[in-house]
N, CA, C and O atoms as a Maestro MAE file, in Angstrom:
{
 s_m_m2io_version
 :::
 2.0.0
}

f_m_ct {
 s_m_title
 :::
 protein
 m_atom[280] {
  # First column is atom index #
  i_m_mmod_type
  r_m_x_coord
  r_m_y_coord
  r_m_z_coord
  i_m_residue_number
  s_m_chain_name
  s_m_pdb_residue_name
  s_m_pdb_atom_name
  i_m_atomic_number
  :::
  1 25 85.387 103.862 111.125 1 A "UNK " " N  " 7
  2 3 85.572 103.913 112.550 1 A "UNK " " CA " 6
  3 2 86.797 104.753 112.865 1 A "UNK " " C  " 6
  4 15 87.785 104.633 112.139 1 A "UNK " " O  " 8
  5 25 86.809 105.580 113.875 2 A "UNK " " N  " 7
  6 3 87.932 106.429 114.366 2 A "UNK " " CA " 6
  7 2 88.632 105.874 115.092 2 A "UNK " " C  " 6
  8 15 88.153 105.075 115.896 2 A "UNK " " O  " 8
  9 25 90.006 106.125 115.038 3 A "UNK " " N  " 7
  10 3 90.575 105.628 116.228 3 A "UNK " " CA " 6
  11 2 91.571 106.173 116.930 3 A "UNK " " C  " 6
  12 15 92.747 106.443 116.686 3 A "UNK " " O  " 8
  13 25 90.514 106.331 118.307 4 A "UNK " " N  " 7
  14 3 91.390 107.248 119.102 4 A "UNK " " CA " 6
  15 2 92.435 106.266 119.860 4 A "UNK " " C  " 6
  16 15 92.371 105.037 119.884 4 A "UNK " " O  " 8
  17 25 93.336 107.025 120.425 5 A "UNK " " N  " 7
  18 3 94.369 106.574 121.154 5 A "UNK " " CA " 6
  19 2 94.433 105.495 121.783 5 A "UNK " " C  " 6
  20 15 95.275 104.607 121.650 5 A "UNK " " O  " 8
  21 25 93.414 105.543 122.594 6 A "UNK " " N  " 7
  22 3 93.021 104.343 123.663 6 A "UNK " " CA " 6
  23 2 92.794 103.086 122.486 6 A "UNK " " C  " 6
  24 15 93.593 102.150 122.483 6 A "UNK " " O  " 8
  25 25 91.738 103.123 121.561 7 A "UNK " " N  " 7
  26 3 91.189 101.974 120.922 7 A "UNK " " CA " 6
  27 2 92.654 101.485 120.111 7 A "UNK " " C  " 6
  28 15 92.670 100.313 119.735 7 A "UNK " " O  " 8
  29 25 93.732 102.231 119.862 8 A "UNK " " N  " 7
  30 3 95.025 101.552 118.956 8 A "UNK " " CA " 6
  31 2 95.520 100.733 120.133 8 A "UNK " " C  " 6
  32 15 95.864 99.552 120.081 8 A "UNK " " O  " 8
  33 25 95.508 101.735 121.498 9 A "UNK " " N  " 7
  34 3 96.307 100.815 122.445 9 A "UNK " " CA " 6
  35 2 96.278 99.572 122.329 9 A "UNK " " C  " 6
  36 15 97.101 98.661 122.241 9 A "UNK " " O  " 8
  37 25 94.557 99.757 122.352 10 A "UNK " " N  " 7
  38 3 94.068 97.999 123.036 10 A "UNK " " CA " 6
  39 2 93.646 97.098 121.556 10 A "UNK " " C  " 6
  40 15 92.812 96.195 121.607 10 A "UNK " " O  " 8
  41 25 94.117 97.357 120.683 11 A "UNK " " N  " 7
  42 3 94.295 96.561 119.333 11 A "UNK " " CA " 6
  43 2 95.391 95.615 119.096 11 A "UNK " " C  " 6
  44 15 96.444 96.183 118.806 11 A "UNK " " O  " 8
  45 25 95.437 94.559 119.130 12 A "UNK " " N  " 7
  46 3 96.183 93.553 118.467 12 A "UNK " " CA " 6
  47 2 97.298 93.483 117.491 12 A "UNK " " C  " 6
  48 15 96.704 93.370 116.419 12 A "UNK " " O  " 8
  49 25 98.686 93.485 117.217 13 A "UNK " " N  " 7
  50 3 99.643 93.715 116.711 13 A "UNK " " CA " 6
  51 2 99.554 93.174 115.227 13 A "UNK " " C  " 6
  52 15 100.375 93.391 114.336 13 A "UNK " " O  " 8
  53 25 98.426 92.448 115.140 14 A "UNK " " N  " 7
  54 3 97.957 91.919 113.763 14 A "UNK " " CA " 6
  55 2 97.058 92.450 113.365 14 A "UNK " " C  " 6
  56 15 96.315 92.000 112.492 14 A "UNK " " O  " 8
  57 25 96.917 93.749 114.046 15 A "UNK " " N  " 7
  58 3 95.508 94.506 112.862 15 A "UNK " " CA " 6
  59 2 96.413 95.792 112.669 15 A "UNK " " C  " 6
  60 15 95.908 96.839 113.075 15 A "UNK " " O  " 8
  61 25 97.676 95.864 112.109 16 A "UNK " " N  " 7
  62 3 98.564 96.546 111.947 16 A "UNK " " CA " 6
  63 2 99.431 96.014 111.000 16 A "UNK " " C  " 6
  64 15 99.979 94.912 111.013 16 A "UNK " " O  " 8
  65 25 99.534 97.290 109.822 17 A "UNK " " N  " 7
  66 3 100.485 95.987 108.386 17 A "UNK " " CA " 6
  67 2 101.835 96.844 108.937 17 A "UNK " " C  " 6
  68 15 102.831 96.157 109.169 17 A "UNK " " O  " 8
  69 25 101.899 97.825 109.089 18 A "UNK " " N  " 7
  70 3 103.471 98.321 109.240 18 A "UNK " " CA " 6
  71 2 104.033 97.967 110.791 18 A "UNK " " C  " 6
  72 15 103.368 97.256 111.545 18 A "UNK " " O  " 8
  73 25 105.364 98.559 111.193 19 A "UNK " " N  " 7
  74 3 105.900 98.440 112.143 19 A "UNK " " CA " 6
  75 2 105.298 99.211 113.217 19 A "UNK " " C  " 6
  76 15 104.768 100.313 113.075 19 A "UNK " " O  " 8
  77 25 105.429 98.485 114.425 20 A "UNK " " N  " 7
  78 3 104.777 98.810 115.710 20 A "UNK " " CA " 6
  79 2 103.235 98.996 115.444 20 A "UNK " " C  " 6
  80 15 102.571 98.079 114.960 20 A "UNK " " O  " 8
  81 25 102.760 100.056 115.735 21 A "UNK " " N  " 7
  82 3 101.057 100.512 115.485 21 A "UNK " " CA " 6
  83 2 101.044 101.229 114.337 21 A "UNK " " C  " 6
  84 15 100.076 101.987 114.394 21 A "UNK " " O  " 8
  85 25 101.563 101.348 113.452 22 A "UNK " " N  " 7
  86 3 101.527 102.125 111.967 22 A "UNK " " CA " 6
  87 2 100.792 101.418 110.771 22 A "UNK " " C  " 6
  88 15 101.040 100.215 110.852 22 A "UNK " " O  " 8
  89 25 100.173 101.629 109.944 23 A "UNK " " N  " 7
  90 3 98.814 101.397 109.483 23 A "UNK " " CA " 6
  91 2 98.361 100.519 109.839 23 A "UNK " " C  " 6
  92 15 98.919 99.422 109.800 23 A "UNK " " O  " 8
  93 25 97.322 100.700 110.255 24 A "UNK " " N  " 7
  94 3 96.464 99.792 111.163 24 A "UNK " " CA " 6
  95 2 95.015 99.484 109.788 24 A "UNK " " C  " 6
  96 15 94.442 100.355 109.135 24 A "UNK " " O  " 8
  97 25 94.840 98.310 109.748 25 A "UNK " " N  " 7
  98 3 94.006 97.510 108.716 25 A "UNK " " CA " 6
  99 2 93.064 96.781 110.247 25 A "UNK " " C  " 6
  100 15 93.378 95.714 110.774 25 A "UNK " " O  " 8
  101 25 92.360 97.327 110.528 26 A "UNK " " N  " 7
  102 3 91.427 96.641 111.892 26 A "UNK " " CA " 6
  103 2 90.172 96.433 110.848 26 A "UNK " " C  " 6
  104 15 89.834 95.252 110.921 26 A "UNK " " O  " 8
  105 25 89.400 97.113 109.950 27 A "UNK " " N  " 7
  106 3 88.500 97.015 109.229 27 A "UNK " " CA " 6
  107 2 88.930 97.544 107.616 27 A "UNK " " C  " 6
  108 15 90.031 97.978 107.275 27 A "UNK " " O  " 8
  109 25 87.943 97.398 106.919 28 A "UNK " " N  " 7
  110 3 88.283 97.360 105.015 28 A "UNK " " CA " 6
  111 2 88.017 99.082 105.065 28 A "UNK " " C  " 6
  112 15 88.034 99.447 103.890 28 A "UNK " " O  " 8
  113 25 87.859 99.879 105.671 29 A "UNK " " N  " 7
  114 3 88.326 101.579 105.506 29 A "UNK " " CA " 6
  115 2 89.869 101.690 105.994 29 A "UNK " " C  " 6
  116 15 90.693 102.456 105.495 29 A "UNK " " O  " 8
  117 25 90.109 100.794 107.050 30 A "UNK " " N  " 7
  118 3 91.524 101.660 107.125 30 A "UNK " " CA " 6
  119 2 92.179 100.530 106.479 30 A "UNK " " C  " 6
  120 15 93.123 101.063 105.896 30 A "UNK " " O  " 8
  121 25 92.232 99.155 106.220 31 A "UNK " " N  " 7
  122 3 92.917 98.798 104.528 31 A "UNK " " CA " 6
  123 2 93.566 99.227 103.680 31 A "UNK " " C  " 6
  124 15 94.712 99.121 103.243 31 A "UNK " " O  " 8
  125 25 91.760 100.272 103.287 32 A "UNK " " N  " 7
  126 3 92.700 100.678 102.389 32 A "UNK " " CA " 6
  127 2 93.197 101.838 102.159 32 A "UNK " " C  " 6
  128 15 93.927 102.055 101.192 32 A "UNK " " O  " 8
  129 25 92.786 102.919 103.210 33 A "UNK " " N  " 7
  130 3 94.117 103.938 104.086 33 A "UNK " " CA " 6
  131 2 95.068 103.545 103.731 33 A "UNK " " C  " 6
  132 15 95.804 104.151 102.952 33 A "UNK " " O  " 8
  133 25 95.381 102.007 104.397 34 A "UNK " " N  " 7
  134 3 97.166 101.819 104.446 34 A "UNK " " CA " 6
  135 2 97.329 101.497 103.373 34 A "UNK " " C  " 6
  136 15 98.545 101.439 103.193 34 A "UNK " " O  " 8
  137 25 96.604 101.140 102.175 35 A "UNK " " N  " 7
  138 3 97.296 101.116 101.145 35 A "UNK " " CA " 6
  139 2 97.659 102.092 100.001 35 A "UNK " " C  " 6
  140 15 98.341 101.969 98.983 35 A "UNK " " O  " 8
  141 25 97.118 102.867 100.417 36 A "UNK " " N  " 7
  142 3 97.388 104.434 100.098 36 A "UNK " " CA " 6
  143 2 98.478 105.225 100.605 36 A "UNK " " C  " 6
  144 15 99.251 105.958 99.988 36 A "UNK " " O  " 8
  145 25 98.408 104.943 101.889 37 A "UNK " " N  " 7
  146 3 99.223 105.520 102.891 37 A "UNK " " CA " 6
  147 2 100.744 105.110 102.511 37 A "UNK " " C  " 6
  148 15 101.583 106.007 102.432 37 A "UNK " " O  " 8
  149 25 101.122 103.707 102.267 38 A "UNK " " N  " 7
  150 3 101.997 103.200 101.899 38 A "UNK " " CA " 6
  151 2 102.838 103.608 100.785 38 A "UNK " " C  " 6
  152 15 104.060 103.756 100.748 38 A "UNK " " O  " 8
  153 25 101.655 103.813 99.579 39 A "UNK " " N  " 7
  154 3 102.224 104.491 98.668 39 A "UNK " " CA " 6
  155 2 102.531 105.986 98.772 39 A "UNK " " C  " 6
  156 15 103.561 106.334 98.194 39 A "UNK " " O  " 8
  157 25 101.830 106.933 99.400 40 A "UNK " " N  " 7
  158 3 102.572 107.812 99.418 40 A "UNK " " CA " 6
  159 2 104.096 108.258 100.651 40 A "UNK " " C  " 6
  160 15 104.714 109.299 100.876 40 A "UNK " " O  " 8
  161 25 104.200 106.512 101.300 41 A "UNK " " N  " 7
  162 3 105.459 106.679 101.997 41 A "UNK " " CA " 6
  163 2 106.613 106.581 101.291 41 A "UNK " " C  " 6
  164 15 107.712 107.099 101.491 41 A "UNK " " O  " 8
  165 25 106.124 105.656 100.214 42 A "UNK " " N  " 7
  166 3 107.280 104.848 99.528 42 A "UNK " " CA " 6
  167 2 107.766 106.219 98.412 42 A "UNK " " C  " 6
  168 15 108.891 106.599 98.088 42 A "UNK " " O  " 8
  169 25 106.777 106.585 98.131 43 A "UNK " " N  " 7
  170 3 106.934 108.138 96.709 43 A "UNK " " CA " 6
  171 2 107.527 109.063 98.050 43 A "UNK " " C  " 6
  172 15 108.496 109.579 97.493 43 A "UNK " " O  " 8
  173 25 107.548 109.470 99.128 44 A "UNK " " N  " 7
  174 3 107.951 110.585 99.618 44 A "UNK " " CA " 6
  175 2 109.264 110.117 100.387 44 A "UNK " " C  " 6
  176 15 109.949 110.862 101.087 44 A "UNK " " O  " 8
  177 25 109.495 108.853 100.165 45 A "UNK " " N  " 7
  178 3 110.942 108.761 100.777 45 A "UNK " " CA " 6
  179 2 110.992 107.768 102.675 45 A "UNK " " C  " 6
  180 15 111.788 107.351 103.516 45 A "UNK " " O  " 8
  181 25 110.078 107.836 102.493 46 A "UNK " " N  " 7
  182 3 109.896 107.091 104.099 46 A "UNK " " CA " 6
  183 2 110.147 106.009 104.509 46 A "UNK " " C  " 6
  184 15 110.559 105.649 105.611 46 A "UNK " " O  " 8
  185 25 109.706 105.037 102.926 47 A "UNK " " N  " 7
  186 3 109.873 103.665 104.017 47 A "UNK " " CA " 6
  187 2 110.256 103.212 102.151 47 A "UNK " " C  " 6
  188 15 109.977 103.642 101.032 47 A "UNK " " O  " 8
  189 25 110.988 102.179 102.728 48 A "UNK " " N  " 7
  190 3 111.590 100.792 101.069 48 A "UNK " " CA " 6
  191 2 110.537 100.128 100.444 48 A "UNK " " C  " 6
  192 15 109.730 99.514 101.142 48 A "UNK " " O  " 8
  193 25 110.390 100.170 98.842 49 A "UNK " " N  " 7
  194 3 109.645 98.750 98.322 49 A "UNK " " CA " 6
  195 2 109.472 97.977 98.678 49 A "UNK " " C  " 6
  196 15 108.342 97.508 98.541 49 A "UNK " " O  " 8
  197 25 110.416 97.314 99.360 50 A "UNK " " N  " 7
  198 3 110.197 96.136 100.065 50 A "UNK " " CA " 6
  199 2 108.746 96.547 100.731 50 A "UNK " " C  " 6
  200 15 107.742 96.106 100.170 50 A "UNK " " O  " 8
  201 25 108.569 97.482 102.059 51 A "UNK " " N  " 7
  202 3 107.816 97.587 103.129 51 A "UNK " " CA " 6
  203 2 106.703 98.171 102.537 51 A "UNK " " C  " 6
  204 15 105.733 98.223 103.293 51 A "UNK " " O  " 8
  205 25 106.523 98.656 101.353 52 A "UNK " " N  " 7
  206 3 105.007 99.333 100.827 52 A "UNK " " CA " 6
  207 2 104.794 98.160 100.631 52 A "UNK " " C  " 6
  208 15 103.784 97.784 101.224 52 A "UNK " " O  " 8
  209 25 105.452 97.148 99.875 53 A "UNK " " N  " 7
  210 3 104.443 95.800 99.100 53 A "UNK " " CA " 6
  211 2 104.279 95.026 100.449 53 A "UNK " " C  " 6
  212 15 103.168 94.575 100.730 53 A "UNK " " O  " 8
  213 25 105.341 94.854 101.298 54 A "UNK " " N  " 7
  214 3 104.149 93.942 102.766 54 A "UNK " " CA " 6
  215 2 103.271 94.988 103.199 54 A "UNK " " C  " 6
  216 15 102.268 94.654 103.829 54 A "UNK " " O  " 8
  217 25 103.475 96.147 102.974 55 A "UNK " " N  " 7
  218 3 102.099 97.001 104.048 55 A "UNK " " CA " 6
  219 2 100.700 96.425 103.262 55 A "UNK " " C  " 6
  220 15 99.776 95.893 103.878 55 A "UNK " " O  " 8
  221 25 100.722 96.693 101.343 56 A "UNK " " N  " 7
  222 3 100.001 96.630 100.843 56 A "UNK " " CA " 6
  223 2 99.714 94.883 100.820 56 A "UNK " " C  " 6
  224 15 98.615 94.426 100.503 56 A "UNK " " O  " 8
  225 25 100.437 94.349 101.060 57 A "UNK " " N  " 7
  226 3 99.740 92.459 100.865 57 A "UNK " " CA " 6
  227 2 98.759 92.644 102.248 57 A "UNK " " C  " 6
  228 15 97.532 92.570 102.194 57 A "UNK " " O  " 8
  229 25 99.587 92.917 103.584 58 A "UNK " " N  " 7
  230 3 98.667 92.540 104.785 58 A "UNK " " CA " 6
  231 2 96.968 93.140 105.008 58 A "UNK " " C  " 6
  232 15 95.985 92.634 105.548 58 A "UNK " " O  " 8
  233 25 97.216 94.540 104.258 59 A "UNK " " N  " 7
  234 3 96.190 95.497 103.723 59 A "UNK " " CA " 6
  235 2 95.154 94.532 102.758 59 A "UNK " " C  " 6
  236 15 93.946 94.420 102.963 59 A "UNK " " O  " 8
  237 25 95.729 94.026 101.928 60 A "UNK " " N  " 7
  238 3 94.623 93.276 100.859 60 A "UNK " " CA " 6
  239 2 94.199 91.817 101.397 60 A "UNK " " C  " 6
  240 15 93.297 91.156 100.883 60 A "UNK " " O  " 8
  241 25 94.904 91.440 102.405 61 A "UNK " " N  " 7
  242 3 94.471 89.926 102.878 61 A "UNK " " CA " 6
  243 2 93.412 90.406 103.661 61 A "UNK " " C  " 6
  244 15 92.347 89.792 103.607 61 A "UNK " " O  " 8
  245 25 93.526 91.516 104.468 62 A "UNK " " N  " 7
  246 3 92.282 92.213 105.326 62 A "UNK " " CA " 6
  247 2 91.233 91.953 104.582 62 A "UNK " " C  " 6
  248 15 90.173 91.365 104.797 62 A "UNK " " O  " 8
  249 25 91.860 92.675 103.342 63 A "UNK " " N  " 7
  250 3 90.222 92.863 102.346 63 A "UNK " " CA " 6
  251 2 89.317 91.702 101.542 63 A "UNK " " C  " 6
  252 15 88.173 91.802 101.097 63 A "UNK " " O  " 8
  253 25 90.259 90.540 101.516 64 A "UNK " " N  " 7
  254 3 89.765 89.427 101.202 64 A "UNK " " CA " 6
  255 2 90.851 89.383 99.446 64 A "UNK " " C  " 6
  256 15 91.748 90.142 99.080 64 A "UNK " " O  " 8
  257 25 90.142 87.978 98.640 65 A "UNK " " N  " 7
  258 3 90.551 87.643 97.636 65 A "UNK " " CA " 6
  259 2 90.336 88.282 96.878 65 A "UNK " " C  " 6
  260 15 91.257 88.191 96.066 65 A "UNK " " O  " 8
  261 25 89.529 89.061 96.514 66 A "UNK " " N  " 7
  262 3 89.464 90.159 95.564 66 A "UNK " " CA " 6
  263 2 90.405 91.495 94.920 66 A "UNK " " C  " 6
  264 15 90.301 92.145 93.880 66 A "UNK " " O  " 8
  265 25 91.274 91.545 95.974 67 A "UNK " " N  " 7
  266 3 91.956 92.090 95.717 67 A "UNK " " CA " 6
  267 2 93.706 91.199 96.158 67 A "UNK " " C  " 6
  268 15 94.719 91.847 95.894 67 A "UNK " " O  " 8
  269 25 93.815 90.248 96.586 68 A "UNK " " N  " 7
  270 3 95.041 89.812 96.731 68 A "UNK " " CA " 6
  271 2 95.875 89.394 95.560 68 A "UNK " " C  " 6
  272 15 96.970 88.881 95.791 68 A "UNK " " O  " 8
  273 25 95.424 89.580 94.180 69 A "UNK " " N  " 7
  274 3 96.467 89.862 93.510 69 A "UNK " " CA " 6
  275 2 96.773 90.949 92.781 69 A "UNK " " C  " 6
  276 15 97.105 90.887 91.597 69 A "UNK " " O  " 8
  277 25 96.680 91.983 93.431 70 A "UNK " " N  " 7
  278 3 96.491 93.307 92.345 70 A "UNK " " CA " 6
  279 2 97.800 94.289 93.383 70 A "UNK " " C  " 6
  280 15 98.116 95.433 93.055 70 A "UNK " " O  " 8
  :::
 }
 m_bond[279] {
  # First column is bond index #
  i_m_from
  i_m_to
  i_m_order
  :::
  1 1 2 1
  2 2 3 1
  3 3 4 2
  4 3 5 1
  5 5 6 1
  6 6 7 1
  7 7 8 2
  8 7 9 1
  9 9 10 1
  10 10 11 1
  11 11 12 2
  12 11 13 1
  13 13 14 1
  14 14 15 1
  15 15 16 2
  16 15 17 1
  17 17 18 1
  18 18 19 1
  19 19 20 2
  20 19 21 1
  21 21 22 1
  22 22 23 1
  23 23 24 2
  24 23 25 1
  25 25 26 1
  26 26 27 1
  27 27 28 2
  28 27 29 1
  29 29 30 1
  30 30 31 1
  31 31 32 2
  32 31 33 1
  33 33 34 1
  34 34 35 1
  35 35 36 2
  36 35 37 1
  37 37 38 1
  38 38 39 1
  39 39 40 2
  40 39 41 1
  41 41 42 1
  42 42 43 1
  43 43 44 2
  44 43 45 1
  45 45 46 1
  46 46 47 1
  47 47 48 2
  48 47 49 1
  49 49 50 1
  50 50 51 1
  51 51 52 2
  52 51 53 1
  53 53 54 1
  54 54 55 1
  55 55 56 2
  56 55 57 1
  57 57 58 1
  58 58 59 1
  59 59 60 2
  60 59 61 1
  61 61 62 1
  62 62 63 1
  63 63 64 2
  64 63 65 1
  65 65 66 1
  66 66 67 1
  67 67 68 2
  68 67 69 1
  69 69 70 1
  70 70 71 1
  71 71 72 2
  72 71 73 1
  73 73 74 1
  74 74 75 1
  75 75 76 2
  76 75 77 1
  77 77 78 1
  78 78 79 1
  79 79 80 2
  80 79 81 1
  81 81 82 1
  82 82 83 1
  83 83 84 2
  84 83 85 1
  85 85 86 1
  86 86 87 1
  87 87 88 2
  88 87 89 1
  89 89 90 1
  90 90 91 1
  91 91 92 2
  92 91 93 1
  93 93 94 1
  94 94 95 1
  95 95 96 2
  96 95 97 1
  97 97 98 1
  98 98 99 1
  99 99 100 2
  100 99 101 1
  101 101 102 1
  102 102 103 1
  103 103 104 2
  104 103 105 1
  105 105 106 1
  106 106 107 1
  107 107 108 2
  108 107 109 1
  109 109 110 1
  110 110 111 1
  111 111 112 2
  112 111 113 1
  113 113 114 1
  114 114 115 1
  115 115 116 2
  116 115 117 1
  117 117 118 1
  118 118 119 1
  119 119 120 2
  120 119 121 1
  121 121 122 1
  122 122 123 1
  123 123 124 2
  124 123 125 1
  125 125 126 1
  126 126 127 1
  127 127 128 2
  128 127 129 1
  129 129 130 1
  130 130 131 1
  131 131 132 2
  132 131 133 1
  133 133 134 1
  134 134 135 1
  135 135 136 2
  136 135 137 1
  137 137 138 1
  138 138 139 1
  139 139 140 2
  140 139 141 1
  141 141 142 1
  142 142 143 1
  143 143 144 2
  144 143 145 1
  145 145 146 1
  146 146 147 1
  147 147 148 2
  148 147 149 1
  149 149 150 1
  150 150 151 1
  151 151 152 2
  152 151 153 1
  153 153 154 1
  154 154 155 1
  155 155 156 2
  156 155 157 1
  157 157 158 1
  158 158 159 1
  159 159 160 2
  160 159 161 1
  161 161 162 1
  162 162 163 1
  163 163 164 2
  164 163 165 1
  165 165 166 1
  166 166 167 1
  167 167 168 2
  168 167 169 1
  169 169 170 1
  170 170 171 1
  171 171 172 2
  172 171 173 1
  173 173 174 1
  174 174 175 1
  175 175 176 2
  176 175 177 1
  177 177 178 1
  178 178 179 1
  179 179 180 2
  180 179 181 1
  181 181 182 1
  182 182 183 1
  183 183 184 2
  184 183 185 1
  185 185 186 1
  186 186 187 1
  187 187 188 2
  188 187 189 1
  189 189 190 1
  190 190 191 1
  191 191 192 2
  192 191 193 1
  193 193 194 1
  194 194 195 1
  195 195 196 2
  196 195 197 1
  197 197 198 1
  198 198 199 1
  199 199 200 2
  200 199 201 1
  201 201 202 1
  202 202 203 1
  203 203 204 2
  204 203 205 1
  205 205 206 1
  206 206 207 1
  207 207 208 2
  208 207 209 1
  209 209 210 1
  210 210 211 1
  211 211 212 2
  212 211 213 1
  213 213 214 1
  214 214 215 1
  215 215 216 2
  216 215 217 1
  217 217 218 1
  218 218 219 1
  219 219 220 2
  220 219 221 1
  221 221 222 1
  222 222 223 1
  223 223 224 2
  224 223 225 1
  225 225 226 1
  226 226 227 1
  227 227 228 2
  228 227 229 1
  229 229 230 1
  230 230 231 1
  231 231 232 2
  232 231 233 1
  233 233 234 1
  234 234 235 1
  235 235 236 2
  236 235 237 1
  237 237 238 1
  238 238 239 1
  239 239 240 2
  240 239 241 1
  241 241 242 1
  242 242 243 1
  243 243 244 2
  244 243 245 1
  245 245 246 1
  246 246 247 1
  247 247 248 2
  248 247 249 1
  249 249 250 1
  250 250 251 1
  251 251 252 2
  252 251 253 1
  253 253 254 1
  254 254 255 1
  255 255 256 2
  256 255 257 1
  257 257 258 1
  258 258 259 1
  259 259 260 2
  260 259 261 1
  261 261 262 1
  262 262 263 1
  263 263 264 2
  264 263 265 1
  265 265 266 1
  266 266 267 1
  267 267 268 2
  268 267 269 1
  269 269 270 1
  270 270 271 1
  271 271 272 2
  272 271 273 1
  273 273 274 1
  274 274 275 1
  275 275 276 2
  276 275 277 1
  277 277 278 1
  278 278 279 1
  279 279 280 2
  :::
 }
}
């Protein structure tokens, strides 16, 4: 699913693992975007360990148990 401007607006602050509207986990494609995404924030300098491993937990609870310990 795409998401244009309008549809982030009107999205819920919990279908979002990072700060403010930044990766947005609304369905299991953008999941696992952000958990990708995360890692290449954390390798390019953007954001702390700390904040890749909550982007990537809130990302994998999206996705269910299958992946919540990996």
């Amino acid at each position: 699913m795409k998401l244009d401007a309008a549809k982030r607006r009107s999205m819920p602050k919990s279908d979002f693992a990072g700060g403010g509207t930044s990766f947005p986990v609304n369905d299991k494609v953008h999941a696992r975007l952000a958990i990708g995404g995360a890692t290449r924030s954390f390798r390019a300098g953007n954001i702390s360990a700390g904040k890749e491993a909550q982007i990537k937990s809130a990302a994998r609870a999206k996705l269910g148990d299958s992946l919540a310990g990996k």
